[in-house]
Structures are given as structure tokens and as C-alpha cells.
C-alpha positions as CSV (number, residue, x, y, z in Angstrom):
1,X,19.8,7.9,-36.9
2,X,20.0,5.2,-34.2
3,X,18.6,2.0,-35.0
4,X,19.0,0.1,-32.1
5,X,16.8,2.7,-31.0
6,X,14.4,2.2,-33.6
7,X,14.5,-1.9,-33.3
8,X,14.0,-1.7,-29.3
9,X,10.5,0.1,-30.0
10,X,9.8,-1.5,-32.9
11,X,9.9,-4.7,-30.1
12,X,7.2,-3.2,-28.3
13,X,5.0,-2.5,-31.2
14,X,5.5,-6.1,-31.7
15,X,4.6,-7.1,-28.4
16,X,2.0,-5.1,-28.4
17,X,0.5,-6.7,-31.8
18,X,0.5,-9.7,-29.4
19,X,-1.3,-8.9,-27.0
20,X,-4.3,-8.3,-29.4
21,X,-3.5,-11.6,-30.6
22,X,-4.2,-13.4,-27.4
23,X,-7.8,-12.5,-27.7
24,X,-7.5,-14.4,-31.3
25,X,-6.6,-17.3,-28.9
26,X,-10.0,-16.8,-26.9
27,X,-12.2,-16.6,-30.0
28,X,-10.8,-20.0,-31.0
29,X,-10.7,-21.2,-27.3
30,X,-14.8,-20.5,-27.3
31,X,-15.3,-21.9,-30.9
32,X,-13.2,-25.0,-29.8
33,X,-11.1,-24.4,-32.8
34,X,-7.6,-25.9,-31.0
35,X,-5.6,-25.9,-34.3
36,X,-6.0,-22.4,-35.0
37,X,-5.2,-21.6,-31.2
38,X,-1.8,-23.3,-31.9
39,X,-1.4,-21.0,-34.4
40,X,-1.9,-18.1,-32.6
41,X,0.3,-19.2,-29.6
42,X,3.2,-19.9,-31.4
43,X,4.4,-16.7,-33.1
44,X,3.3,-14.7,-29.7
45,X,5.3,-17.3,-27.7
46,X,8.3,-16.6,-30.3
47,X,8.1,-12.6,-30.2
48,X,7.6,-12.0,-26.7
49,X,10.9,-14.1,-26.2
50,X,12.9,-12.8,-29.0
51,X,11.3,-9.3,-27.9
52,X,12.2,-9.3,-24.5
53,X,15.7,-10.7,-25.2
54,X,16.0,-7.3,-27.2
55,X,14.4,-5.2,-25.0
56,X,17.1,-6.3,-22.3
57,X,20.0,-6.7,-24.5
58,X,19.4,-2.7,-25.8
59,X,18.1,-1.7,-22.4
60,X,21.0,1.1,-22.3
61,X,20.2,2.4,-26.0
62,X,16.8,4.1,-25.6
63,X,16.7,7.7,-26.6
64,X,14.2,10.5,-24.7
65,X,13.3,12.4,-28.1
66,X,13.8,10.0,-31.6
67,X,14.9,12.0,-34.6
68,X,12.9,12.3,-37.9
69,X,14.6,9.9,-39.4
70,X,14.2,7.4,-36.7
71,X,10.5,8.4,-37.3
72,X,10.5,7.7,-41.0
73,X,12.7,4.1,-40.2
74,X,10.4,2.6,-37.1
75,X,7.0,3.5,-39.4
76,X,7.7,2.0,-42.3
77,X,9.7,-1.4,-40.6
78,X,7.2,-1.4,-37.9
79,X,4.3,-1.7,-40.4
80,X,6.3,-4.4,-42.3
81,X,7.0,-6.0,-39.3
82,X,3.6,-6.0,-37.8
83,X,2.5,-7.9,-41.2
84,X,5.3,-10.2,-41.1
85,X,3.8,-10.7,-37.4
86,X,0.1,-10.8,-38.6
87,X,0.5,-13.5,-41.6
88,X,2.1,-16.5,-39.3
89,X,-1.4,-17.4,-37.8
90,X,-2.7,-17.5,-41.3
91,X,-0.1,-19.5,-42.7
92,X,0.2,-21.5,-39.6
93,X,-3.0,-23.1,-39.5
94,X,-3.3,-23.7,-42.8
95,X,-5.5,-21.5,-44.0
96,X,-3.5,-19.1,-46.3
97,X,-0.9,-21.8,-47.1
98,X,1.2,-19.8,-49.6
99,X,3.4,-16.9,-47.2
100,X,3.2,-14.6,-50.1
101,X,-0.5,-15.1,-49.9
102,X,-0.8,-14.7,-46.2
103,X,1.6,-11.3,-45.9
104,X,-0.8,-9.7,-48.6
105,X,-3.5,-10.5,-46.7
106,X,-2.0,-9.4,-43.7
107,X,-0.7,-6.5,-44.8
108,X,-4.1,-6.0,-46.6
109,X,-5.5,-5.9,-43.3
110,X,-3.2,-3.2,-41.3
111,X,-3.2,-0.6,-44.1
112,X,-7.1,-1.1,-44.5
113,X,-6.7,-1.7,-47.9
114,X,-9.1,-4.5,-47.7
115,X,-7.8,-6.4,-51.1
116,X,-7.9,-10.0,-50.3
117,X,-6.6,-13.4,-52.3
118,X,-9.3,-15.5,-50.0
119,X,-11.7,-17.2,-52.8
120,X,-14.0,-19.1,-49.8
121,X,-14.4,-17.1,-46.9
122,X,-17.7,-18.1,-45.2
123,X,-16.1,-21.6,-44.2
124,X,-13.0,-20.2,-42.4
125,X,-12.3,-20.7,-39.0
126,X,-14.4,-17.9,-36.7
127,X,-11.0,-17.2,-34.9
128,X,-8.8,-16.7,-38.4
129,X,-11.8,-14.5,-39.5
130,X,-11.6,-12.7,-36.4
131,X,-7.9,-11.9,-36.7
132,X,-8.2,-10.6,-39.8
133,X,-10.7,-8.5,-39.3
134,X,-8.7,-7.2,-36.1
135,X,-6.0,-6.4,-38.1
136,X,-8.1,-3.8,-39.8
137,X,-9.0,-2.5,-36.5
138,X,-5.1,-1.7,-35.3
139,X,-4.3,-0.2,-38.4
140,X,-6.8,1.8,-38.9
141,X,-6.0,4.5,-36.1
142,X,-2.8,3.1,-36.7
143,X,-0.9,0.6,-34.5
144,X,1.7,3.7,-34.5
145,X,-0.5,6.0,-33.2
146,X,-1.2,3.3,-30.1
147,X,2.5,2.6,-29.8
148,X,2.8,6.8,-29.3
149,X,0.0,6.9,-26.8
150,X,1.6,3.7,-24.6
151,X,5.3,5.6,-25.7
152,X,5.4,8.3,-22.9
153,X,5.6,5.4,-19.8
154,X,8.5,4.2,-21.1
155,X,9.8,7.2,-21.6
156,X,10.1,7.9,-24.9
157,X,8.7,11.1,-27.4
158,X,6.1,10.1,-29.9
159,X,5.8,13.3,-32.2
160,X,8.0,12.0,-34.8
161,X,6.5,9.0,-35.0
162,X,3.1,10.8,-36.0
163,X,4.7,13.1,-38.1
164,X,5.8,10.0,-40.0
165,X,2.7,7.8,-39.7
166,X,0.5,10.6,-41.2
167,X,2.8,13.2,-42.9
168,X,-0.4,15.2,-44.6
169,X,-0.3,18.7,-45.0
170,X,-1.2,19.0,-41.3
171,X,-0.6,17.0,-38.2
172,X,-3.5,18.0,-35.9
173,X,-3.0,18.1,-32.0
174,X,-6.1,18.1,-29.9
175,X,-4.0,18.7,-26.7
176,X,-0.8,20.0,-26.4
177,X,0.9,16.8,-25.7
178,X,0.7,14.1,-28.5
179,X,0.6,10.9,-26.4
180,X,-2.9,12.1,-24.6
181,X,-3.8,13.3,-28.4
182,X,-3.4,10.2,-29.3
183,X,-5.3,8.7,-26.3
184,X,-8.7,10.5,-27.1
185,X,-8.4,9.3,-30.9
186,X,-8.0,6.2,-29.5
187,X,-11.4,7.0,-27.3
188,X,-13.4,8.5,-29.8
189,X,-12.3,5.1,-31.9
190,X,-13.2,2.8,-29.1
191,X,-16.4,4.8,-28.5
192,X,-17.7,4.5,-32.6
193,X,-16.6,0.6,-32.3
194,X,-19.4,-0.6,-29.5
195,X,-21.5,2.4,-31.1
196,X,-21.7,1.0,-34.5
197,X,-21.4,-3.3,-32.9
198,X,-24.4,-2.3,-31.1
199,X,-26.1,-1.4,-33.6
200,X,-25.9,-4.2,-36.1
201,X,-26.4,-6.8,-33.8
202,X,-30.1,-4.8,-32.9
203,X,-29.8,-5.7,-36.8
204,X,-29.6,-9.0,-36.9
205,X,-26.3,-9.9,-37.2
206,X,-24.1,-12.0,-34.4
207,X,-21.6,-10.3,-32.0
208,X,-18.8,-11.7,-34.0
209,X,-20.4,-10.7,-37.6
210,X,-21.0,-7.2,-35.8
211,X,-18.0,-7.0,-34.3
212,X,-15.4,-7.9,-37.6
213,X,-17.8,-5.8,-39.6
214,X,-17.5,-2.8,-37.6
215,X,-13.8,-3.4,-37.8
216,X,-13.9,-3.0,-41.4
217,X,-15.8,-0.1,-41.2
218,X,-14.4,2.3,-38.4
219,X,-10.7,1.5,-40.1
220,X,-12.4,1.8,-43.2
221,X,-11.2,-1.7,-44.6
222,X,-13.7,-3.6,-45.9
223,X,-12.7,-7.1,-44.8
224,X,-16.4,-9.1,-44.5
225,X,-16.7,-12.9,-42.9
226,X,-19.1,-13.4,-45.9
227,X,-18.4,-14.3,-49.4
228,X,-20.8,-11.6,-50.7
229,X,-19.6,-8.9,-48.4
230,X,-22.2,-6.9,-47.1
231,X,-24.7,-7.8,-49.8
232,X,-25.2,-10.9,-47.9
233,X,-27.2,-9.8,-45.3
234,X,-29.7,-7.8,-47.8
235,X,-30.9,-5.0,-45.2
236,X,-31.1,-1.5,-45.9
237,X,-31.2,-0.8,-42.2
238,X,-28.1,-2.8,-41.8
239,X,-26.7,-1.1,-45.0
240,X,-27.8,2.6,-43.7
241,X,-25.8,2.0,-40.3
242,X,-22.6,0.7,-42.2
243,X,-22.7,4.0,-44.8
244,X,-23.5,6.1,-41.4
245,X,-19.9,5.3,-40.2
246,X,-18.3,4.7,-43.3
247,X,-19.4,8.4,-44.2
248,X,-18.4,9.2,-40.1
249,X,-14.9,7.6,-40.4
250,X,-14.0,9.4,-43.5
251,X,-13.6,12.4,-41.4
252,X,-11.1,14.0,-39.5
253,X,-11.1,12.6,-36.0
254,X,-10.4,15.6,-34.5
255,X,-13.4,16.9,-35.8
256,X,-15.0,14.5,-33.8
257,X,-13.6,15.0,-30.9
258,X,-14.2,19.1,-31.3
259,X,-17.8,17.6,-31.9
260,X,-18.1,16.0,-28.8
261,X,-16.8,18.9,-27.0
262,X,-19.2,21.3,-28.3
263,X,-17.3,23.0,-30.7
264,X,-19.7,23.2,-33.7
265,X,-18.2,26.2,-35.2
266,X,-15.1,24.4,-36.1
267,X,-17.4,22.0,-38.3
268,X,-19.2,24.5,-39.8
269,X,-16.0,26.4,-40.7
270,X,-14.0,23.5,-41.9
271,X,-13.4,23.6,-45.6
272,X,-12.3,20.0,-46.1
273,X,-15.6,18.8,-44.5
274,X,-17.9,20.7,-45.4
275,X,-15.9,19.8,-49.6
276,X,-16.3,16.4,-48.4
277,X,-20.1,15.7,-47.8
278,X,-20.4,17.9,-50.9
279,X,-18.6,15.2,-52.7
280,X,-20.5,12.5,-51.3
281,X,-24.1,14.1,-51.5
282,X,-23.5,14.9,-55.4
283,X,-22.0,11.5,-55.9
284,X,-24.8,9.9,-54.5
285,X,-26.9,11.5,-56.3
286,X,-25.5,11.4,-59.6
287,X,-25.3,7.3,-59.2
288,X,-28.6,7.3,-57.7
289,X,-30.2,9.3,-60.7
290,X,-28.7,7.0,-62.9
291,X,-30.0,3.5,-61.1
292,X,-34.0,4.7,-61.0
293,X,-35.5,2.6,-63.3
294,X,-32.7,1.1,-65.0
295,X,-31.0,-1.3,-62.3
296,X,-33.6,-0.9,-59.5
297,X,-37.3,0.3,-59.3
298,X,-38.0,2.8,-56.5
299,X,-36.2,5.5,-55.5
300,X,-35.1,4.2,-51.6
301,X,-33.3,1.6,-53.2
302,X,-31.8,3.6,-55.6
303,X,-30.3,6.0,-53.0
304,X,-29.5,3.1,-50.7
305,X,-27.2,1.1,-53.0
306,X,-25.9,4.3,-54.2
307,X,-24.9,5.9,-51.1
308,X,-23.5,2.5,-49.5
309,X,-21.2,2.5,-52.7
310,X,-19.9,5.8,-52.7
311,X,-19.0,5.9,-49.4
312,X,-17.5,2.9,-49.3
313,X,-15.2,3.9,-52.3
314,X,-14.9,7.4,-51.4
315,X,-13.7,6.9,-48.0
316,X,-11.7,3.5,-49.0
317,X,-13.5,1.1,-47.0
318,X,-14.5,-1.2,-50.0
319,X,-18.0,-3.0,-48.7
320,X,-20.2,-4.2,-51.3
321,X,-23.6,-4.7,-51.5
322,X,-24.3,-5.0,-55.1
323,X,-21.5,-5.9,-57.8
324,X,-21.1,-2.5,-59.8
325,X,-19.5,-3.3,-62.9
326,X,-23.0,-4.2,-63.6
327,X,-24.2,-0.7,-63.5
328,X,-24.7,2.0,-65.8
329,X,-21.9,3.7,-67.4
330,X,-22.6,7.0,-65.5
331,X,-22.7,5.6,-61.5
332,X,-19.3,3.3,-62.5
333,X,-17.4,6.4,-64.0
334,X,-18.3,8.5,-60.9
335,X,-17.2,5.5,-58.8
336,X,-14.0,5.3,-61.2
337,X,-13.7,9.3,-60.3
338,X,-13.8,8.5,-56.2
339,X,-11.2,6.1,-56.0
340,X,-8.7,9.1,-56.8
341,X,-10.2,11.3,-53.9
342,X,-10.1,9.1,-50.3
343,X,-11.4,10.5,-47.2
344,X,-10.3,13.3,-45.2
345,X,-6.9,14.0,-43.4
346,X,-6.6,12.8,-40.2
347,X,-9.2,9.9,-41.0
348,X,-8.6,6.3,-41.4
349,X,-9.6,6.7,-45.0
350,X,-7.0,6.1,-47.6
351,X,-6.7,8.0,-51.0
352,X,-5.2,11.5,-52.2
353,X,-7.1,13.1,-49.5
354,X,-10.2,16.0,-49.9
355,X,-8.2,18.6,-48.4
356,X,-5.3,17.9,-51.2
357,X,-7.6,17.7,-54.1
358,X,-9.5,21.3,-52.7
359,X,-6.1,22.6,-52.4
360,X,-4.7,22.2,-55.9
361,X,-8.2,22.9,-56.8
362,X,-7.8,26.3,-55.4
363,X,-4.2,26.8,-56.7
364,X,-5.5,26.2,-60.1
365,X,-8.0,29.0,-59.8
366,X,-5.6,31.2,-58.0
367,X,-3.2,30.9,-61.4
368,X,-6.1,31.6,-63.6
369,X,-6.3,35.1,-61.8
370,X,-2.9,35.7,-61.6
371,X,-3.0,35.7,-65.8
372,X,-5.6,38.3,-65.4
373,X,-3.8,40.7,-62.5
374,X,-0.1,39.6,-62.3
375,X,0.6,41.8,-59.6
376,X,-2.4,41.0,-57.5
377,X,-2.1,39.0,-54.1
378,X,-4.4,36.2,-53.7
379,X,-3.2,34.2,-50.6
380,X,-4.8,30.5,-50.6
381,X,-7.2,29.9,-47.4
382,X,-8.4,26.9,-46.1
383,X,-11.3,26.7,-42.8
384,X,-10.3,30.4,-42.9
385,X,-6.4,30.1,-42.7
386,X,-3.9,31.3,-45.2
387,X,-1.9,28.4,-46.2
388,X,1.5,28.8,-47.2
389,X,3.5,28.1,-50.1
390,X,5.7,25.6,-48.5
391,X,2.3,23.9,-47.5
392,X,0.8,24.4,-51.6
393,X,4.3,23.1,-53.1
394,X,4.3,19.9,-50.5
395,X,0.8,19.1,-51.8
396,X,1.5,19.3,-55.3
397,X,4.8,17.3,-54.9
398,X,3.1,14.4,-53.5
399,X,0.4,14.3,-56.4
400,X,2.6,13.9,-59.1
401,X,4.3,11.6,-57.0
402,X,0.9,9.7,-56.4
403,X,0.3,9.6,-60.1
404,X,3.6,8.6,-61.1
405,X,3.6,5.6,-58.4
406,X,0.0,4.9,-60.1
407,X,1.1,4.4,-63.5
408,X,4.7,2.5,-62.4
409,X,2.2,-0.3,-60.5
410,X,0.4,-0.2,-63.5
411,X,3.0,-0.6,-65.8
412,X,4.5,-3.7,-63.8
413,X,0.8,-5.0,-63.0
414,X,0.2,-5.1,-67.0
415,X,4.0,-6.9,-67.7
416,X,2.0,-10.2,-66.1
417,X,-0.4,-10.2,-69.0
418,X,-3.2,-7.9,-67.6
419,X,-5.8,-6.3,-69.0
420,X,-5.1,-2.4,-68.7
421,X,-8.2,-1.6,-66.8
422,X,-7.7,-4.5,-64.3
423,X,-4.0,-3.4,-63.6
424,X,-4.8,0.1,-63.2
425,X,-7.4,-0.5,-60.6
426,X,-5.4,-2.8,-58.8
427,X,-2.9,-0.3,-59.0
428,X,-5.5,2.5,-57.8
429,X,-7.2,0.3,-55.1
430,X,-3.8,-0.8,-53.4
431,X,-2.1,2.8,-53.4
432,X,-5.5,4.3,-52.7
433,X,-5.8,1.7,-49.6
434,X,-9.5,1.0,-51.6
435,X,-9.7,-3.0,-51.9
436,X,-12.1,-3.6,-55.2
437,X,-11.1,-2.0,-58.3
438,X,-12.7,-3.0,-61.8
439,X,-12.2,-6.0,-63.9
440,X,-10.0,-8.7,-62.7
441,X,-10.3,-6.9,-59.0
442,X,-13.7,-5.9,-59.2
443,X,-16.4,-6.6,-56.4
444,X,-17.0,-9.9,-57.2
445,X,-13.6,-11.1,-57.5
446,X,-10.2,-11.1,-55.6
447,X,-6.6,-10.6,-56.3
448,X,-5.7,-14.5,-55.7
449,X,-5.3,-15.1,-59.5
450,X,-2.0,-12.3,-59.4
451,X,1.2,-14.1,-59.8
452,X,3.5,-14.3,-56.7
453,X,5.2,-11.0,-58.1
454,X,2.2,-9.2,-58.6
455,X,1.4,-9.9,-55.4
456,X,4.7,-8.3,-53.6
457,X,4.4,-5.5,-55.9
458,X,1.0,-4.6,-54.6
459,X,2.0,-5.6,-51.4
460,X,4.3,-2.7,-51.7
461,X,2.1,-0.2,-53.1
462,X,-0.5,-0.9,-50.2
463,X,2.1,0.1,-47.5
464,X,3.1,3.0,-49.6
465,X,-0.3,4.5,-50.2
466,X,-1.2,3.8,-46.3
467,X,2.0,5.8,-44.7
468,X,1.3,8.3,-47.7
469,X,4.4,7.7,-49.7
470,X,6.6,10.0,-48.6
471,X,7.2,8.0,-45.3
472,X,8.3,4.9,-47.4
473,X,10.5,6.1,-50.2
474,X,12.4,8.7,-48.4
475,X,13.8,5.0,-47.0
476,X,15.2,4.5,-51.0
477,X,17.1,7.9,-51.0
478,X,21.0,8.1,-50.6
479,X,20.4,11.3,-48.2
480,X,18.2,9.6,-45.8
481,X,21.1,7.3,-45.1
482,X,23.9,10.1,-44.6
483,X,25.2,11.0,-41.3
């Protein structure tokens, strides 16, 4: 491990994080909103100092090809460190004035988690609502994954970094050389952003409103610059185009770019995406039969509300457009059921993952047959490929590690005196990256009551859930620091 190797690219990250920043500072410049501009100015004005000090001061240290371990040590501290980074403006200006507030908002924002401790949003400044709205947008491809495609011209590899960053059962490459891997997922990202903007302002909305709203959805986060979320513009066309991409960035963006390229037979041959929409169609459907008549009175309405909510649960985004405890018992236990699937690997989504979930599914089955012809051979496939049992045992190793991180939030959520199913959706919607839970954290509410400790707790459990666990508490093990 080298971490002055680690620190010097962490610096760029950071300076990176900056630059995005700067166009914070033009927001506020055009809104005439000097105080926040201040705000802004001074943490970039700190870190590209301090950061170029670094960078010249470890200028000798850089390494061509970082090991996994530097992988697992730059994700984890470079997330923390772009929160760290992300809350000053927030708590700066005023506007978050607690830090422990501000970092879980920030850090809120880069995992896409989309919890927030804001109880009055509408009346923020346009340039702090901007910002953290942007901060959805850079984690949701993952501020990594831009670090690994800007990597190569200074000369350093970037595999490692993705391996950490998204350490699913598979790390798809589009192109044989990550960095320009990383570039087109950065395209095809770019692409749905003045796709989906475009689109909602021919909607009504403002270029701003458009803008932070499409954030929230192409990172699936959820962050809104309206109290009500969503709901507050009460347009189904509006509502259509935002479950369109929620639906869109749920998927594997390599599927999109295979897509673009013409390659329809890998779509139509892809287990985990064609297991998806199935989840989302019956979903839908379920909740949908079960508003008709007894929350709303025709039947577009009914499959409007009800597909805007599963998708934005399913794929972790965490939009609302109608407050669901308020539902039937039926659509809020299917919604319950969602919040343990997520969206699909290689996706900005959040969760378990659909290709997990149709993997142990499949193991399951496989045992049942083994009972019934022990020496039978009954090799797992997925999109047509055998997967193997190093692949099957990873999988279930990181769901019981999923569940037991669940019910160890829960159990330290509950300790501050809260209700069991308020602490176990908190606990569900920060390591599932989903925002809204039930209860205390349900649509209509926000995590701002949680005591400070609560607050760092879930803080944790947000970054966890985003780098998928492993990537964070391999950091805790005696091995990891070994020679």
C-alpha cells in the first residue's frame, strides 16, 4: 500500500470537486446571491492551495499501476473527503449551520441517497440548491469513475479504482481500456442529462428546476428544490418523463451504450434486464390495482402515481409525488418489498442489486434439484453465461452481510428511542442509497429530528451501501493493513 500515492490522487479528486464548484459561484453570481458566492470561493481557494502544495510536495511518489488496496483506500477516503469538501458551502453560508447536518447532507448527495435534514427547502438560496443537487450528479456515475477517465493523462491506471468503486459481481468494460470506458459512461450520462432537462422545461419547469431535477434523477437521488418534491408540480407529463429516466437509469449503462450502438441482442438476452422491468411492470401493477377506486378514481392516475413510486423506490431515486404511507396496505408492502431490490449493476441505482437477488434466486432453485438428483450437474447461467461458484459464493457473502449491516443500523437507530419501523427504514433507505423510508423518514418528513449520533451513524451506512460494503469495511480488517 502507498498512501502518499493514494493522498496525491485523492488531491486531484479534490480539485476536481472544485472545479464543479466554480459553476456554484456562477449560479449565485447570476442570482446576485454574493454571500453564498463567498461560501463557495473559500473552501476552493483553500483546496486548490493545500492541493497543489501536495501535489508538488509528493510529485516524486506517483505510482504507474495502484494496487488493490490502494483502490479500496482512495475510494472510500476520497468519498469522505469529497463530502467533507461538499458540506463547507452549506455550512459556510449559513444555511445548514450544524456540520453534522451539513456532511449528511452532503454526503446524502454524492452517494445519491437523497435523505435530507432540510425542513424548508423552497426558500433556499438558488445557488446552495443548485450545489446540492450537483452533488447528486458527480456521484452518481461516480466522482471515481470521472477521476479514472481524467487518470490516464497524468499517468496513472484507473482499473483498481473501478474495481473498488463498484465491486459487483461484474465489472463491465465497454472498451478494452477502462479510462475511455469510463469516458462514454460519462457520454451516455451527459447525453440523458440535456435529454431529460429538455424535456421538463418543454414541461413547464425553469432551467434551474430542470436542471437540479434531472440531477436527481439520472444519479437516481432524489434531491427536489421543492418542499413537496415532485408532487409540487402536479403533471403527469412531467411525472411520466421523470419515471421514463428513473426506470432508464436503473439500468446497466453499458446496456445503453450497446443500445446506442446497435446491439439489441445483448438487451434482449440480458437476464438482469429483462428480471428488472419484470419487477417494475408487476410492481406497478400490483400498486396500481390496488389505488383504482380506493385512493384515486381512474385508472391513468392510478398507473401514473403507481409507476412514479415504484420506480423511484425500486431504482433508489426517492421522488415523491404523493405521500404513501397513506396508501393501501397492499401498494405500501410492495413498496416495503422494493427497497430491498435497487436497480441493476452498473447503474447509478443503489440497493442489493436485480442481478444479486436473480442469482441467489436461481441458487435456491438449483439446491431444490440437487435434493432430488444429487449427482446431477446444474451449472447457474445468467444472459446465457455459466457463472461460477466463486461468483455465487461472493453474492451470497455480501447478502448476509447486507442484512446483518441492516439490522446493526437498526439496532443503534432504535437505542435513540425510535420506533422500530422508523429505524428500520432509515436503516434500509441509507444502506439502500433510497432517501424516504416509512414513519419518522417517510415522504413527508426528513431525517432532521435524528440526534447528532444518529446522524453519523447513517452517515456511515450511506457511504457503505453506495461503495457496496465490501469497499468500506475491508478498511476495518487487521489484514487489509498488513504488509
Amino acid at each position: 500500500m502507498h498512501p502518499k500515492t493514494v493522498l496525491r490522487i485523492i488531491s486531484y479528486l479534490l480539485l476536481i470537486i472544485c472545479v464543479f464548484m466554480l459553476t456554484a459561484v456562477v449560479v449565485a453570481l447570476c442570482y446576485r446571491e454574493f454571500a453564498e458566492m463567498r461560501a463557495f470561493l473559500l473552501p476552493v481557494g483553500v483546496t486548490v492551495l493545500a492541493g497543489g502544495l501536495f501535489l508538488f510536495a509528493t510529485r516524486s511518489s506517483i505510482r504507474s499501476q495502484p494496487s488493490f488496496k490502494d483502490g479500496f483506500l482512495f475510494v472510500s477516503a476520497g468519498w469522505g473527503m469529497a463530502a467533507l469538501l461538499g458540506a463547507m458551502p452549506f455550512y459556510l453560508s449559513g444555511t445548514i449551520p450544524s456540520f453534522c447536518d451539513a456532511y449528511f447532507e452532503t454526503i446524502s448527495g454524492f452517494t445519491t441517497t437523497g435523505a435530507s435534514i432540510l425542513t424548508e427547502i423552497q426558500s433556499l438560496p438558488r445557488s446552495i440548491l443548485y450545489w446540492r443537487s450537483l452533488t447528486h450528479w458527480l456521484g452518481g456515475m461516480g466522482i471515481v469513475v470521472l477521476t479514472v477517465a481524467i487518470l490516464p493523462l497524468l499517468g496513472i491506471g484507473g482499473l483498481q479504482f473501478v474495481k473498488a468503486e463498484a465491486p459487483g459481481p461484474t465489472v463491465d468494460k465497454i472498451t478494452p481500456r477502462i479510462a475511455e470506458t469510463a469516458k462514454y459512461l460519462w457520454y451516455i450520462y451527459l447525453g440523458m442529462t440535456v435529454i431529460e432537462t429538455g424535456l421538463l422545461m418543454f414541461g413547464g419547469m425553469n432551467f434551474l428546476d430542470a436542471l437540479t431535477h434531472t440531477f436527481g434523477t439520472v444519479a437516481t437521488g432524489g434531491f427536489s428544490t421543492m418542499n413537496t418534491s415532485v408532487a409540487y408540480y402536479n403533471s403527469a407529463y412531467i411525472d411520466w418523463v421523470i419515471t421514463f429516466f428513473m426506470v432508464a437509469a436503473g439500468m446497466n449503462f453499458v446496456l445503453h451504450f450497446r443500445l446506442l450502438t446497435g446491439n439489441y441482442q445483448s438487451l434482449f438476452s440480458n437476464t438482469e434486464l429483462k428480471a428488472y422491468l419484470a419487477i417494475f411492470v408487476v410492481a406497478t401493477l400490483l400498486v396500481a390495482h390496488d389505488l383504482y377506486l380506493q385512493v384515486y378514481q381512474s385508472v391513468a392516475d392510478a398507473f401514473r402515481y403507481a409507476a412514479f413510486q415504484v420506480a423511484s423506490i425500486l431504482t433508489t431515486t426517492g421522488f415523491a409525488t404523493a405521500d404513501y404511507e397513506k396508501w393501501p396496505n397492499l401498494a405500501q408492502g410492495v413498496l416495503f418489498l422494493m427497497m430491498f431490490i435497487g436497480g441493476c449493476s452498473g447503474s447509478t441505482g443503489g440497493g442489493i442489486k436485480v442481478i444479486r437477488i436473480v442469482a441467489l434466486f436461481k441458487q435456491a432453485l438449483n439446491e431444490m434439484k440437487y435434493l432430488l438428483h444429487p449427482k446431477g450437474v446444474f451449472p447457474l447461467r445468467l444472459s446465457g453465461q455459466v457463472m461460477g461458484k466463486n461468483v455465487i459464493y461472493a453474492i451470497s457473502g455480501f447478502f448476509f452481510l447486507y442484512i446483518t449491516i441492516l439490522m446493526i443500523v437498526t439496532f443503534l437507530v432504535s437505542l435513540a428511542e425510535i420506533d422500530f419501523v422508523s429505524s428500520l427504514t432509515a436503516a434500509l433507505a441509507t444502506v439502500g442509497n433510497i432517501g424516504p423510508g416509512f414513519g419518522m423518514v417517510g415522504p413527508t418528513k426528513n431525517y432532521s429530528h435524528f440526534p447528532d449520533a444518529v446522524k453519523w451513524i447513517l452517515s456511515f451506512a450511506m457511504l457503505a451501501g453506495r461503495l457496496e460494503l465490501y469497499t468500506v469495511l475491508v478498511l476495518f480488517t487487521p489484514t487489509f493493513w498488513r504488509r
